[in-house]
MDTraj code that builds the backbone (N, CA, C; nanometers):
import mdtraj as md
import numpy as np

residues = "UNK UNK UNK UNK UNK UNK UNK UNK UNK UNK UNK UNK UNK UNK UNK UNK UNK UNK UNK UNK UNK UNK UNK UNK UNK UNK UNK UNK UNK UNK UNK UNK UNK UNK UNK UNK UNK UNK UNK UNK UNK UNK UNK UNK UNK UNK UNK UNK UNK UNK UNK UNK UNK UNK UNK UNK UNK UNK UNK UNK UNK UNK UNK".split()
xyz = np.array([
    [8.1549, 11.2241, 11.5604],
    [8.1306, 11.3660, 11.5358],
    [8.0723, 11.3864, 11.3968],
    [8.0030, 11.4996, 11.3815],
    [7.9429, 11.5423, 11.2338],
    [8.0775, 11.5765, 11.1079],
    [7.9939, 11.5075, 11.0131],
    [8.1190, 11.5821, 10.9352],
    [8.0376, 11.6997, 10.8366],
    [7.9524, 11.7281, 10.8810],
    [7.8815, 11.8306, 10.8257],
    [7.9964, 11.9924, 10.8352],
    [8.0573, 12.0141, 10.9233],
    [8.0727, 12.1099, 10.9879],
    [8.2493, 12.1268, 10.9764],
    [8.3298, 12.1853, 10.8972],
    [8.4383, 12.2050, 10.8563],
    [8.5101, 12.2236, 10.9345],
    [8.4842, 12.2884, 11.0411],
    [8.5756, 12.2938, 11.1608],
    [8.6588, 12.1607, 11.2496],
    [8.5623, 12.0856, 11.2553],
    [8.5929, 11.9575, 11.2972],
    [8.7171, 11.9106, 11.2260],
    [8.7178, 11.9147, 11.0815],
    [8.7826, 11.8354, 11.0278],
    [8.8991, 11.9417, 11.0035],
    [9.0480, 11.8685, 10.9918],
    [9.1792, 11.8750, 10.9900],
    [9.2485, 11.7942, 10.9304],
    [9.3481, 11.8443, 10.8224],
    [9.4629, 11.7836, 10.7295],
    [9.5192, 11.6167, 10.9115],
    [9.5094, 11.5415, 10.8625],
    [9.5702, 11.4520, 10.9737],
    [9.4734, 11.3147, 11.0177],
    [9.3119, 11.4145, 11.0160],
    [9.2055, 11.3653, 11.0945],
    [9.1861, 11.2206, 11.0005],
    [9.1549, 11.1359, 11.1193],
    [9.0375, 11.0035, 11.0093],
    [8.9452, 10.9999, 10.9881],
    [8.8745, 10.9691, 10.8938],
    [8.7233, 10.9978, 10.8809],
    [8.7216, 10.8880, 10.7888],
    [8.5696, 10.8686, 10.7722],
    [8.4871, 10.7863, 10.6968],
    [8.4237, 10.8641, 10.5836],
    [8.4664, 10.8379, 10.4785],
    [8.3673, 10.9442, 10.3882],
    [8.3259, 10.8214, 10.2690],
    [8.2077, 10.8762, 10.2251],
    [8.1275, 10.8216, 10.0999],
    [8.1834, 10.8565, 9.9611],
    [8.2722, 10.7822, 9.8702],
    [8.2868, 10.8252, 9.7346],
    [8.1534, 10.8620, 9.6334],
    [8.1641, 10.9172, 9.5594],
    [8.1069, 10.9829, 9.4358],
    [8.0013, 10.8567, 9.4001],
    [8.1285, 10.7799, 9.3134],
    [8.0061, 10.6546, 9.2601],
    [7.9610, 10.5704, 9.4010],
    [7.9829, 10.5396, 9.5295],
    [7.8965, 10.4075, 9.6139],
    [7.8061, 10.5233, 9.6689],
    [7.7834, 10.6690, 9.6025],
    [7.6671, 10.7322, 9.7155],
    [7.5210, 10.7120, 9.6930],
    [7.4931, 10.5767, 9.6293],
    [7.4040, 10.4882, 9.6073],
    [7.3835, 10.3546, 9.6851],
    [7.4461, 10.3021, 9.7266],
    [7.4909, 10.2170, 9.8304],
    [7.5425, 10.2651, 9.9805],
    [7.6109, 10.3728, 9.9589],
    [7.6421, 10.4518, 10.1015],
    [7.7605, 10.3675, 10.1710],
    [7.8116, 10.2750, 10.0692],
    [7.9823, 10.2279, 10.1024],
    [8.0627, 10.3167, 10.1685],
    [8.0885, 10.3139, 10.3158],
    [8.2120, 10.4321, 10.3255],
    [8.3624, 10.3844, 10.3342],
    [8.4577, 10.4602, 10.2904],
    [8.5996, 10.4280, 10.2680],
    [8.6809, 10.5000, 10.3716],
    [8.7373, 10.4763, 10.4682],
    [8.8313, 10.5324, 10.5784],
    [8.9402, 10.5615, 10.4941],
    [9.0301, 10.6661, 10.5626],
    [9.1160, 10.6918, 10.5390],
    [9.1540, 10.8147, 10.6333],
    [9.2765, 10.9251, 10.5808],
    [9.3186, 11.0526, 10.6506],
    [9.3461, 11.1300, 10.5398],
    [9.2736, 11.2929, 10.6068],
    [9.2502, 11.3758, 10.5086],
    [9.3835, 11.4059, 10.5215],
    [9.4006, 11.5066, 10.3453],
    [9.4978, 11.5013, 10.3215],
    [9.4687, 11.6918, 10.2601],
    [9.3388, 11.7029, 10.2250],
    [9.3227, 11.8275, 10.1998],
    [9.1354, 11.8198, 10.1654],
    [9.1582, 11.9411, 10.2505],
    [8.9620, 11.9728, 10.2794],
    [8.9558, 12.0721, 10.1582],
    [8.8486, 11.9656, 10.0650],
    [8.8341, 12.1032, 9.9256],
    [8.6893, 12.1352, 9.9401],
    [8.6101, 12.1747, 10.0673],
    [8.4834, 12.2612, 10.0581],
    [8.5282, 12.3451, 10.1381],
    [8.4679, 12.4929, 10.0681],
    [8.5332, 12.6325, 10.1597],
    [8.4253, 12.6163, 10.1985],
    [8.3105, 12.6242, 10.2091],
    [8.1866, 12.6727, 10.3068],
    [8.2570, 12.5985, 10.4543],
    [8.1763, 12.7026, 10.5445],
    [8.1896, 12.6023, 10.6771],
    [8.0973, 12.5104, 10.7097],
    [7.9790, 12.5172, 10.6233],
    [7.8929, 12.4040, 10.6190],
    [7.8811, 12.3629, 10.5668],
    [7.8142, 12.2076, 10.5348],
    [7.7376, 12.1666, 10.4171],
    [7.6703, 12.0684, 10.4623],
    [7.5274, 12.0512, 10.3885],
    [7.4948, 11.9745, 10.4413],
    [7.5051, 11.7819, 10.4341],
    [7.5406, 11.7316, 10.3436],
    [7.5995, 11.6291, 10.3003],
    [7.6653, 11.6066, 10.3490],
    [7.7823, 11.6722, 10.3879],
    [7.9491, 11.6509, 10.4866],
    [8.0565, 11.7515, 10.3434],
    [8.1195, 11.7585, 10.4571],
    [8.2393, 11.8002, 10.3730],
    [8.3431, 11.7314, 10.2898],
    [8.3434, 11.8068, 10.1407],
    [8.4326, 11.7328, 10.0730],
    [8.5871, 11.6671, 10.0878],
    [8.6241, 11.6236, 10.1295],
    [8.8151, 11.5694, 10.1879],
    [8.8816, 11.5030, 10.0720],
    [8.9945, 11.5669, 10.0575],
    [9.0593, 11.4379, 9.9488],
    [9.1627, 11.3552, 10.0343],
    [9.1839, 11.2286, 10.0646],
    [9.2328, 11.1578, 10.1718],
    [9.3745, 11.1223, 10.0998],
    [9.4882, 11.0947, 10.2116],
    [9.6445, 11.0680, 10.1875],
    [9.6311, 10.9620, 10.0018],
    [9.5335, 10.8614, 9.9975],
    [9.5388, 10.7450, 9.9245],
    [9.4730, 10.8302, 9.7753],
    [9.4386, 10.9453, 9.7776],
    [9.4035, 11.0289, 9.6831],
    [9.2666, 11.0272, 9.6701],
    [9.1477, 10.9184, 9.7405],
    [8.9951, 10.9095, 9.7398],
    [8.9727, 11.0385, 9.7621],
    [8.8229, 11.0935, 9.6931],
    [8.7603, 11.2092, 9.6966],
    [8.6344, 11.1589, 9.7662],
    [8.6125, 11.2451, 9.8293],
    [8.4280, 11.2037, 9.9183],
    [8.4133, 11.3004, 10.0505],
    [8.2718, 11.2834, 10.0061],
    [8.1659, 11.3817, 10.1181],
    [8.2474, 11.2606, 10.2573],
    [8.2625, 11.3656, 10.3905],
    [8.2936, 11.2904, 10.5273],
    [8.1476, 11.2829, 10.5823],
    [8.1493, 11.1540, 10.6296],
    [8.0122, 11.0946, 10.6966],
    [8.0124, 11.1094, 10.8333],
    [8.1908, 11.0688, 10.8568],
    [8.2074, 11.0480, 11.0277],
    [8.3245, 11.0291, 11.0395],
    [8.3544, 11.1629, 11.1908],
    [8.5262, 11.1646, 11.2081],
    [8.5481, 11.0340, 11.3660],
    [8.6619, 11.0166, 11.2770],
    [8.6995, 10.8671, 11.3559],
    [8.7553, 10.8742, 11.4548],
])
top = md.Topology()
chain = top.add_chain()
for i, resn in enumerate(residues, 1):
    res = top.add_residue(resn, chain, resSeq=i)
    for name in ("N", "CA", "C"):
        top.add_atom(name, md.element.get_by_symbol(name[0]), res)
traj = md.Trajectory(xyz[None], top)
């Protein structure tokens, strides 16, 4: 699924998201969100998630 689109995503969900510094490489780091910090319902990048392990990153793809 897109992670463009805020709805999708939920405190629980797994996703794949891209950290800050590998969004040069496009490394993605799994984990489960823990709190969605973009209010828009869109974006186009993906939405920001901060995951249980405390990683911050745009979501690429819900798992």
């Amino acid at each position: 699924m897109d992670g463009t689109v805020r709805a999708y995503i939920k405190p629980g969900t797994r996703v794949s998201i891209v950290l800050k510094k590998d969004q040069g490489t496009g490394l993605l780091t799994e984990g489960v969100v823990k709190d969605i910090l973009t209010n828009s319902s869109r974006h186009p990048h993906g939405i920001k998630v901060r995951l249980e392990g405390g990683a911050v990153g745009r979501v690429k793809q819900i798992l």
